[in-house]
TILUMLUM-576830 format. One record per residue (C-alpha): residue number from 1; y negated, x negated, z; residue in one letter. Coordinates in nm, 2 decimals, padded with zeros to 4 digits. Layout:
N
PT, nr, Y, X, Z, rest
PT, NUM, Y, X, Z, A
...
***
This chain:
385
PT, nr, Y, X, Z, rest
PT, 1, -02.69, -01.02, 03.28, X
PT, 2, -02.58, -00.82, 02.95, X
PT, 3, -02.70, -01.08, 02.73, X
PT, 4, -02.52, -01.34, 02.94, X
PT, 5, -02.21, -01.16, 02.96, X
PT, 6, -02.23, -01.12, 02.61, X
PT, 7, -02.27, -01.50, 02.53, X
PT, 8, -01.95, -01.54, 02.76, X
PT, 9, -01.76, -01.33, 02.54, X
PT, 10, -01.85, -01.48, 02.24, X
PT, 11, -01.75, -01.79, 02.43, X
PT, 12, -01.42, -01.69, 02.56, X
PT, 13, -01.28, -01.57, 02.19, X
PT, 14, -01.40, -01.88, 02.02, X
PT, 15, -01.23, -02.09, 02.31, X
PT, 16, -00.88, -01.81, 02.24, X
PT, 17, -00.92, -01.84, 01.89, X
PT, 18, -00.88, -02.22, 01.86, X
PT, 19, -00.61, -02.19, 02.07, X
PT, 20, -00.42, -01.95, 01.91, X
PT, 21, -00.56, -02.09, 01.57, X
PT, 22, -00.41, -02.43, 01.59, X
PT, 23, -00.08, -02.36, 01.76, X
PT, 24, 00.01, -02.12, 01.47, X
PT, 25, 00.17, -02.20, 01.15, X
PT, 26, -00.11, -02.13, 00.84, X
PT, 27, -00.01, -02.10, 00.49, X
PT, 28, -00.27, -02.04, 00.29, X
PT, 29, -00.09, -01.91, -00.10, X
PT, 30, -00.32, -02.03, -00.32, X
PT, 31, -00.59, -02.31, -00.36, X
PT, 32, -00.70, -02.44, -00.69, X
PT, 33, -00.76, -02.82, -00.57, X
PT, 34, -00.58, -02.98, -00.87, X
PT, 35, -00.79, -02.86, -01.13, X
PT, 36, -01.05, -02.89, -00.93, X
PT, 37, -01.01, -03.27, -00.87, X
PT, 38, -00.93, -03.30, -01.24, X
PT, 39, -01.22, -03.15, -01.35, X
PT, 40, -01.42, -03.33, -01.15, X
PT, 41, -01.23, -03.64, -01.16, X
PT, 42, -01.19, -03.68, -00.84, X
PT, 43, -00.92, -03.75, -00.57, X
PT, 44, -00.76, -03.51, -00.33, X
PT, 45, -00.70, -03.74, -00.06, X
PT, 46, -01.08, -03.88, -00.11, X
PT, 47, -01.38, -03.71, 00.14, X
PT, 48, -01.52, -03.43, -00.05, X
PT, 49, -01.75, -03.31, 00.14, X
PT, 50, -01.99, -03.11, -00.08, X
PT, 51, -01.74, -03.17, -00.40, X
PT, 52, -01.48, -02.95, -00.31, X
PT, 53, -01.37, -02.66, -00.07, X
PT, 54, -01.09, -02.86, 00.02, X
PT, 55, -00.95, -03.26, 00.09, X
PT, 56, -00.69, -03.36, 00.24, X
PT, 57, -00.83, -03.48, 00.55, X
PT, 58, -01.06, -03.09, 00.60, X
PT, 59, -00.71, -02.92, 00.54, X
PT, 60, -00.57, -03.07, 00.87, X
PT, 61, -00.91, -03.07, 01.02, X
PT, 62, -00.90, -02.67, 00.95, X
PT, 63, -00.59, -02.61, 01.08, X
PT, 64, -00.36, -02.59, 00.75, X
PT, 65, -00.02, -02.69, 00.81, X
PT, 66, 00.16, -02.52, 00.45, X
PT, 67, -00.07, -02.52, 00.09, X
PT, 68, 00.09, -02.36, -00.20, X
PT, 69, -00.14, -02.51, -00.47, X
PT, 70, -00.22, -02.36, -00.79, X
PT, 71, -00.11, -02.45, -01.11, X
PT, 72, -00.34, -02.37, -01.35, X
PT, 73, -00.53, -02.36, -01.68, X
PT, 74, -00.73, -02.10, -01.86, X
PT, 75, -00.56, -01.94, -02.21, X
PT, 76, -00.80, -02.12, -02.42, X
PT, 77, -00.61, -02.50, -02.31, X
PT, 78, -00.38, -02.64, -02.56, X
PT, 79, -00.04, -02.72, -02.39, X
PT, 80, -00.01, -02.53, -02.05, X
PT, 81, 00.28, -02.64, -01.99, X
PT, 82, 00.19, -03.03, -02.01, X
PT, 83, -00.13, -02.95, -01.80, X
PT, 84, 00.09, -02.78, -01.57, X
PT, 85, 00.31, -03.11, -01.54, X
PT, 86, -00.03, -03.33, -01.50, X
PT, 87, -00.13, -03.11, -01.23, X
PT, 88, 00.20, -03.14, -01.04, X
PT, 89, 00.22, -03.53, -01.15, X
PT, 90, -00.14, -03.53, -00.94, X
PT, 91, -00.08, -03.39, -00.62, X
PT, 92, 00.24, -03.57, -00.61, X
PT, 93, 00.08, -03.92, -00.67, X
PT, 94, -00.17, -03.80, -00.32, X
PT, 95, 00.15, -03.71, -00.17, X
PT, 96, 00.31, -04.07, -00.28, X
PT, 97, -00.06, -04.23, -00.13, X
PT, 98, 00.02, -04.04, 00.19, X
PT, 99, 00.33, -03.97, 00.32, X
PT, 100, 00.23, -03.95, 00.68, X
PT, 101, -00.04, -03.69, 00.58, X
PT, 102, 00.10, -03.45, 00.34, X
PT, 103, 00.50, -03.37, 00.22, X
PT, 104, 00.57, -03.17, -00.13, X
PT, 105, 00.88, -03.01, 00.04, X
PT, 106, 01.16, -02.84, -00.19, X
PT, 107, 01.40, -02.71, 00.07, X
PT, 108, 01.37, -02.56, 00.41, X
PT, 109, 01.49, -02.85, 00.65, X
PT, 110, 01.19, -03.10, 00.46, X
PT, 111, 00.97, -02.83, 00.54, X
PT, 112, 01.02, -02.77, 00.96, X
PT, 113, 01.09, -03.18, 00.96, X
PT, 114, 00.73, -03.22, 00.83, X
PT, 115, 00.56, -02.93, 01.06, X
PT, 116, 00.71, -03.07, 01.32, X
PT, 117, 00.56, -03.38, 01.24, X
PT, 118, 00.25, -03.24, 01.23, X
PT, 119, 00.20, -03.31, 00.82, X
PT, 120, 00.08, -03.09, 00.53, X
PT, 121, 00.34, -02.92, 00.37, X
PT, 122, 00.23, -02.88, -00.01, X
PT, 123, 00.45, -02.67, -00.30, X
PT, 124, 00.31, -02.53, -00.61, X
PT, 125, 00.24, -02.20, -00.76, X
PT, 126, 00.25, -02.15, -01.13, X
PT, 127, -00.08, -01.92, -01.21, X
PT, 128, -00.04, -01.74, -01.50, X
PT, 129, 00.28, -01.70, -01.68, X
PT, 130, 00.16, -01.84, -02.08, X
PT, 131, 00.22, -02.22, -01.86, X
PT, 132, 00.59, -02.19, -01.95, X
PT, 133, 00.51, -02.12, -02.30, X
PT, 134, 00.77, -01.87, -02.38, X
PT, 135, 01.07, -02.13, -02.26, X
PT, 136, 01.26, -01.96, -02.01, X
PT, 137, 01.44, -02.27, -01.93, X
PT, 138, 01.09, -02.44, -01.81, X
PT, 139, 01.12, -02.24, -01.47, X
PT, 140, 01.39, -02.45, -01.39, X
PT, 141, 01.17, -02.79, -01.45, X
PT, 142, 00.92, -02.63, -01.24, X
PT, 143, 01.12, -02.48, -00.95, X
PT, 144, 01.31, -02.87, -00.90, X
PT, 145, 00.90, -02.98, -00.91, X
PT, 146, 00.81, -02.75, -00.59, X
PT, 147, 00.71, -02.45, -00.74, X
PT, 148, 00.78, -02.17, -00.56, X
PT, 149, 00.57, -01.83, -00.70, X
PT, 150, 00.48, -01.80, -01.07, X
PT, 151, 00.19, -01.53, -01.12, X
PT, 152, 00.33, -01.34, -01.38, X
PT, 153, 00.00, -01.30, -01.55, X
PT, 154, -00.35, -01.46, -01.53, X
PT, 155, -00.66, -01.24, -01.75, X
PT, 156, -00.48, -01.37, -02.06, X
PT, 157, -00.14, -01.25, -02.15, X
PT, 158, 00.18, -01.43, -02.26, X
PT, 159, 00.41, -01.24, -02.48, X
PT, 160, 00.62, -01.12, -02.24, X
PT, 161, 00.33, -00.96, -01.99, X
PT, 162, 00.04, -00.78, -02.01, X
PT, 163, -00.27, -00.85, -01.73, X
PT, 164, -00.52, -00.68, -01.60, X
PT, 165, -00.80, -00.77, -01.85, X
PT, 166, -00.59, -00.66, -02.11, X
PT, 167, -00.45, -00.34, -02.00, X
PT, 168, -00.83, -00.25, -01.91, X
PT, 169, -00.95, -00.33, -02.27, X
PT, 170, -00.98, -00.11, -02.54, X
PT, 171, -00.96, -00.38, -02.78, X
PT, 172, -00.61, -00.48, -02.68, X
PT, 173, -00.34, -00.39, -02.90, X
PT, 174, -00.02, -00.54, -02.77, X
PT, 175, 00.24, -00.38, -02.53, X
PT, 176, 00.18, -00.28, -02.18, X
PT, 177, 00.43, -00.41, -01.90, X
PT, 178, 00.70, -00.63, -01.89, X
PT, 179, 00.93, -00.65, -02.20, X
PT, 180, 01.28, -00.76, -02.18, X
PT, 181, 01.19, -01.12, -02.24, X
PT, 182, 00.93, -01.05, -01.92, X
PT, 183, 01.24, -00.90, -01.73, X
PT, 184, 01.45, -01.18, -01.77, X
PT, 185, 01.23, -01.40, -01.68, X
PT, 186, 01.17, -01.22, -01.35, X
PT, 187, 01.54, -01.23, -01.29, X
PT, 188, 01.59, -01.60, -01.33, X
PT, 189, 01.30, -01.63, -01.09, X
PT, 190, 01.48, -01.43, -00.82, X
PT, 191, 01.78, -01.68, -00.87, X
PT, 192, 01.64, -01.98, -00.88, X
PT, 193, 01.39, -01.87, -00.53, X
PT, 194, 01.07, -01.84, -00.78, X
PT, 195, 00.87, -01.60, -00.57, X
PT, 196, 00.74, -01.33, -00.80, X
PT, 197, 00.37, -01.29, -00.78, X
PT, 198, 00.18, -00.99, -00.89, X
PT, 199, -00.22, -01.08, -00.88, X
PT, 200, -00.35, -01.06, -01.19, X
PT, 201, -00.10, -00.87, -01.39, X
PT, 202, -00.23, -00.52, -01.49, X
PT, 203, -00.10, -00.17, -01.34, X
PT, 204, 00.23, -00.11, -01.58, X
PT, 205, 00.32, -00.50, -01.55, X
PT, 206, 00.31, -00.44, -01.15, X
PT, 207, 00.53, -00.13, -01.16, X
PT, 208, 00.72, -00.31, -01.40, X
PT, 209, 00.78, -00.63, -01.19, X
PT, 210, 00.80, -00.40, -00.89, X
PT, 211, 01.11, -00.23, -01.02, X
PT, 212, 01.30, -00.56, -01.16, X
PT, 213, 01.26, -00.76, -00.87, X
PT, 214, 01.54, -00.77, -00.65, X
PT, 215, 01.34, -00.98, -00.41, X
PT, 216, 01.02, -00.97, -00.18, X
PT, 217, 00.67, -01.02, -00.39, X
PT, 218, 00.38, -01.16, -00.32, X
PT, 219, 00.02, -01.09, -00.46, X
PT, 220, -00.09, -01.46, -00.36, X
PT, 221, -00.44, -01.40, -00.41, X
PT, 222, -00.57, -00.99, -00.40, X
PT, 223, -00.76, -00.73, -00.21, X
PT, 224, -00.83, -00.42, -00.17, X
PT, 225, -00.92, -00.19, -00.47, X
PT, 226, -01.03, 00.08, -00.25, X
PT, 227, -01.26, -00.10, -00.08, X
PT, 228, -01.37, -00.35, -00.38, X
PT, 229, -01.30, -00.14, -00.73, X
PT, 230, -01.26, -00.43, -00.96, X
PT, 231, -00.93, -00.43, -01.16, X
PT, 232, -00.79, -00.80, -01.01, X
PT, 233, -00.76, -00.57, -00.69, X
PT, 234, -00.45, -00.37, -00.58, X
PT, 235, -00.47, 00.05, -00.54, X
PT, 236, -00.34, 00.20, -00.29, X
PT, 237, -00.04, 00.30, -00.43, X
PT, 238, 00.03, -00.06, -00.54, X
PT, 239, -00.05, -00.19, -00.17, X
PT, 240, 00.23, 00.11, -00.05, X
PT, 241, 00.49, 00.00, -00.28, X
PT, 242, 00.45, -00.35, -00.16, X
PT, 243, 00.49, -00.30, 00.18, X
PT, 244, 00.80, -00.07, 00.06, X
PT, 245, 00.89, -00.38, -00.08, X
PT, 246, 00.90, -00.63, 00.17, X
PT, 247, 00.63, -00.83, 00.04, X
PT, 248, 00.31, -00.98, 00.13, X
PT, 249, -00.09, -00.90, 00.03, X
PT, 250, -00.28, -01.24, 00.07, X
PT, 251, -00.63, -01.18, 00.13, X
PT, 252, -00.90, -01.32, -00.13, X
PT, 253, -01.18, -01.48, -00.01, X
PT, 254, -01.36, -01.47, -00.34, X
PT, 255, -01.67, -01.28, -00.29, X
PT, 256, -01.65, -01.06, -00.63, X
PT, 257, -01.31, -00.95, -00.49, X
PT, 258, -01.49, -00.89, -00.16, X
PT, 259, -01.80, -00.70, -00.24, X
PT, 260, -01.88, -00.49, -00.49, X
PT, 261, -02.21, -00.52, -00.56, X
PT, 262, -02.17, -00.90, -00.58, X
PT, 263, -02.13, -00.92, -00.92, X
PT, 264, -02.43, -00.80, -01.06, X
PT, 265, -02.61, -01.08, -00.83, X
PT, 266, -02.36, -01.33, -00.93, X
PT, 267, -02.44, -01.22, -01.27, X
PT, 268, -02.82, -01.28, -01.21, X
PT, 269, -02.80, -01.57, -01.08, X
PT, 270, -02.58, -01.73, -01.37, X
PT, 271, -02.86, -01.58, -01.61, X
PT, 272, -03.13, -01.77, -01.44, X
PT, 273, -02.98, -02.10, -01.45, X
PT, 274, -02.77, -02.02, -01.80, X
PT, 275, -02.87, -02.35, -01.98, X
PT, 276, -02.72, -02.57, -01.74, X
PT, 277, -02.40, -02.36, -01.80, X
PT, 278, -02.42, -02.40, -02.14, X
PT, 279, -02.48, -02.79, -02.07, X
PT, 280, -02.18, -02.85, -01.87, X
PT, 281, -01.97, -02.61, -02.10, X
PT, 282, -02.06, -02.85, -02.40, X
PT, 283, -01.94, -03.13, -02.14, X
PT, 284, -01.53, -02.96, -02.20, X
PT, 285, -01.50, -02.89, -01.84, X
PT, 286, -01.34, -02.52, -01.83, X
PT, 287, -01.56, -02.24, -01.76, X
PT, 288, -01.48, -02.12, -01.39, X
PT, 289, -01.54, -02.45, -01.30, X
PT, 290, -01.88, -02.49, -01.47, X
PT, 291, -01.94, -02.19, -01.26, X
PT, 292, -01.89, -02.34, -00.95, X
PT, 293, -02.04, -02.65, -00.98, X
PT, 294, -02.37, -02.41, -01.02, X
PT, 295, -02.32, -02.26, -00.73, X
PT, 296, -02.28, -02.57, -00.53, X
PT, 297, -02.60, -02.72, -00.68, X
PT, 298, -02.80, -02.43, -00.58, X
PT, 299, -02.64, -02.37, -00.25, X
PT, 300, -02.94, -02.17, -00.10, X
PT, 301, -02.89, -01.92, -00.39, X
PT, 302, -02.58, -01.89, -00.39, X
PT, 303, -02.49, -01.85, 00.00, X
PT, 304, -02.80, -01.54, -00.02, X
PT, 305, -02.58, -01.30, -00.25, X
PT, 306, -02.23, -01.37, -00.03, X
PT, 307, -02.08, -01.06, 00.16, X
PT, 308, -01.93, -01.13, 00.52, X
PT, 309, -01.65, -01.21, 00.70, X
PT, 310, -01.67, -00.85, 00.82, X
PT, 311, -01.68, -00.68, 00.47, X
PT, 312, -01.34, -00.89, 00.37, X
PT, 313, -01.17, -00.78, 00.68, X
PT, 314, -01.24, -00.43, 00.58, X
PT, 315, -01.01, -00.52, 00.29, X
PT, 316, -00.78, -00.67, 00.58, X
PT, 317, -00.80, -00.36, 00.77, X
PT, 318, -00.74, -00.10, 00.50, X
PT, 319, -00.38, -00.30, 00.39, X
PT, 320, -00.29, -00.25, 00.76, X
PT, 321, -00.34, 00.09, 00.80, X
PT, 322, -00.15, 00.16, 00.46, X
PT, 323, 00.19, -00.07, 00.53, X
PT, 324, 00.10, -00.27, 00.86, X
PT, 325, 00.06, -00.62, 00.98, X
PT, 326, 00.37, -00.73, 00.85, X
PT, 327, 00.25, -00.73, 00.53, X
PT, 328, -00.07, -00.95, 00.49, X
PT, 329, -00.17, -01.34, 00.48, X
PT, 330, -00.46, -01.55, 00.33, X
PT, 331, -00.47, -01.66, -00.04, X
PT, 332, -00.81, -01.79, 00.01, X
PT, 333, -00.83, -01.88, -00.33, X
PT, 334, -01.04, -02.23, -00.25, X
PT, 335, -01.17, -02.44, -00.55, X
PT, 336, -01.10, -02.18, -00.77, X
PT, 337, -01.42, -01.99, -00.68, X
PT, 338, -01.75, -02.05, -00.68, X
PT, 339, -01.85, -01.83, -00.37, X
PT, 340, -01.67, -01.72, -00.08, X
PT, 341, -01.75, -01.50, 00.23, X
PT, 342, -02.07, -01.63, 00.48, X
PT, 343, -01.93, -01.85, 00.76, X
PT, 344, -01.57, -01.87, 00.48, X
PT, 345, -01.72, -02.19, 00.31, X
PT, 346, -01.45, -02.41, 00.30, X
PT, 347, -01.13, -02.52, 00.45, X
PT, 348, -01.28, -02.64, 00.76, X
PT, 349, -01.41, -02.24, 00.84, X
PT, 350, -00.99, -02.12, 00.87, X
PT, 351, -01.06, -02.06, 01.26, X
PT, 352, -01.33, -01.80, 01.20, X
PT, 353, -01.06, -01.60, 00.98, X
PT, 354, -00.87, -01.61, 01.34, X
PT, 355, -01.15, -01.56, 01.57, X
PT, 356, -01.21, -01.21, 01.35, X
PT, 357, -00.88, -01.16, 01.38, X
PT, 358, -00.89, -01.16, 01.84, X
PT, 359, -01.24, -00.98, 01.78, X
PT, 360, -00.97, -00.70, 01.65, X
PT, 361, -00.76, -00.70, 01.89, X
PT, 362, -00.46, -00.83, 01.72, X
PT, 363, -00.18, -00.98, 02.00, X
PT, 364, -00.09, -01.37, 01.94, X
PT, 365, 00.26, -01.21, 01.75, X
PT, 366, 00.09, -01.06, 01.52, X
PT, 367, -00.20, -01.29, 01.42, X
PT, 368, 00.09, -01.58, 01.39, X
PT, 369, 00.20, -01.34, 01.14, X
PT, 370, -00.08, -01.30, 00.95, X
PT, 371, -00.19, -01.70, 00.93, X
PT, 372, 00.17, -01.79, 00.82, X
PT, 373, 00.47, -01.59, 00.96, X
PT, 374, 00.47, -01.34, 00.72, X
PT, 375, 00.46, -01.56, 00.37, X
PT, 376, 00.75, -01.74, 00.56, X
PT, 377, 00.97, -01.43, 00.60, X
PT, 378, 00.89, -01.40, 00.20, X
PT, 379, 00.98, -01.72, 00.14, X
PT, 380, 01.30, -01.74, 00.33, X
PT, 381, 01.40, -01.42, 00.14, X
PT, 382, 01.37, -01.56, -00.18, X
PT, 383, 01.47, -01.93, -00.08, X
PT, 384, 01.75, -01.93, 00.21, X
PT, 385, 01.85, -02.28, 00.18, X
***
């Protein structure tokens, strides 16, 4: 009798969580599909199915109704900003293939019209600050595209910002923080509804951003340093001030952000197969992508060294003991990474991020929060209209 009462449980929450799973409204802040489908030359709106984390068609299957997709290039491309505008002229060409499937939505009444209607609704996030190349005017062109957060940094810096990697290297020799070029550039943001996003930047850029902004942040993609010590995590402190702040922590589901002792097995495992690295570096494709197209080769390998759903929702349940449920979503970062939590594969596995969710004991208010009703209260903060 215990073991069947214990199979009926297991039932009952997976029945609960689809229900509660699908009836909710899930942003997820930040997937890396375009480059991903560039660099692979392939199509978003194609099945790929052992390609990518994420299509178009998985996204819905998942449960996704609201995708803020990345916008992104390493500091080594020539010509962020033109990348950036390829990127956009991408997913806009899927959306223009699919109109019934997917909306890129630039004010609030395009956005409830479309979820509603039961389609995707897709805006842009701007990773990494050196995309506007020093032209403040450029946020403009990007907020009338859909863009809706800039990270202020990624692990390079522009000239205005200092990251993480810098500000943790002893080699790096420019200033720390925002300077004023960095502070107006935050202040346009807050005008034009450019949500301010702090993952990546390093400790005196945060504090800096933190006390410029005059509008709720978001750290689209971050955990917990407390739990994971790597430096593209937020202390405590940090975590405090942006709850204080009004803001949202979106939960990472990259495993090195996860677990710390992942790293030194992701590390191992790059070592062993280094040549084919080297191989598809000499191809041009950009190195976090050469990365993951290792780890989907060697999938036994690679799904051996991932932590669990469990350990990332320590991450979730240290943020809500520090500022509450109010203040956390999911930034899963998909097709940006090239391993993610066991039973967190891809866009398809969203409804075991709710079923651990009910296995808390979180009410139906508060997981709707946490799958989408929080980033909106952001959002409609920063963009009324």
């Amino acid at each position: 009798m215990k073991y069947l009462s214990i199979l009926f449980c297991a039932i009952s929450i997976t029945g609960f969580s689809q229900k509660i799973h699908f009836k909710s409204v899930l942003v997820d802040t930040h997937n890396d599909a375009p480059t991903a489908c560039i660099e692979k030359k392939v199509s978003f709106d194609q099945d790929l199915t052992g390609i990518n984390h994420s299509d178009l068609k998985r996204m819905k299957t998942g449960g996704l109704d609201y995708q803020l997709f990345s916008i992104w290039c390493d500091g080594e491309k020539v010509n962020p900003y033109a990348w950036a505008m390829r990127e956009m002229d991408t997913m806009d060409a899927v959306a223009a293939r699919n109109p019934d499937k997917i909306v890129v939505a630039k004010d609030w009444k395009t956005m409830n019209a479309a979820l509603k209607a039961g389609k995707i609704v897709a805006q842009y996030g701007v990773e990494g600050g050196h995309m506007i190349e020093d032209d403040i005017n450029r946020l403009d062109t990007f907020y009338n595209r859909g863009v809706r957060y800039m990270t202020l940094t990624w692990n390079n810096s522009p000239s205005w910002a200092s990251s993480h990697t810098a500000e943790n290297s002893s080699k790096y020799t420019g200033q720390k923080g925002l300077n004023d070029f960095g502070k107006q550039i935050i202040q346009r943001m807050n005008q034009l509804g450019i949500i301010v996003d702090v993952s990546h930047v390093g400790e005196t850029t945060f504090w800096d951003a933190i006390n410029t902004t005059t509008k709720p942040v978001i750290a689209s993609h971050s955990n917990a340093y407390s739990i994971c010590p790597v430096t593209r995590n937020l202390k405590d402190e940090q975590i405090k001030a942006i709850g204080k702040n009004g803001g949202v922590i979106c939960l990472n589901f990259f495993s090195g952000f996860v677990d710390s002792n992942f790293s030194k097995k992701d590390m191992a495992f790059r070592k062993a197969h280094g040549a084919e690295v080297d191989s598809l570096l000499a191809t041009g494709i950009q190195r976090e992508y050469a990365y993951t197209m290792l780890s989907d080769k060697y999938k036994n390998e690679s799904e051996a060294i991932k932590p669990t759903i469990e350990q990332l929702m320590q991450h979730f349940d240290h943020i809500v003991n520090l500022i509450g449920v109010d203040h956390v979503g999911i930034g899963s970062d998909f097709d940006g990474i090239n391993s993610a939590p066991q039973g967190l594969s891809t866009v398809l596995d969203y409804p075991n991020f709710t079923k651990a969710l009910i296995a808390r004991g979180y009410s139906n208010k508060d997981i709707k929060k946490v799958l989408g009703g929080n980033f909106l209260r952001v959002y409609r903060s920063n963009n009324p209209n």
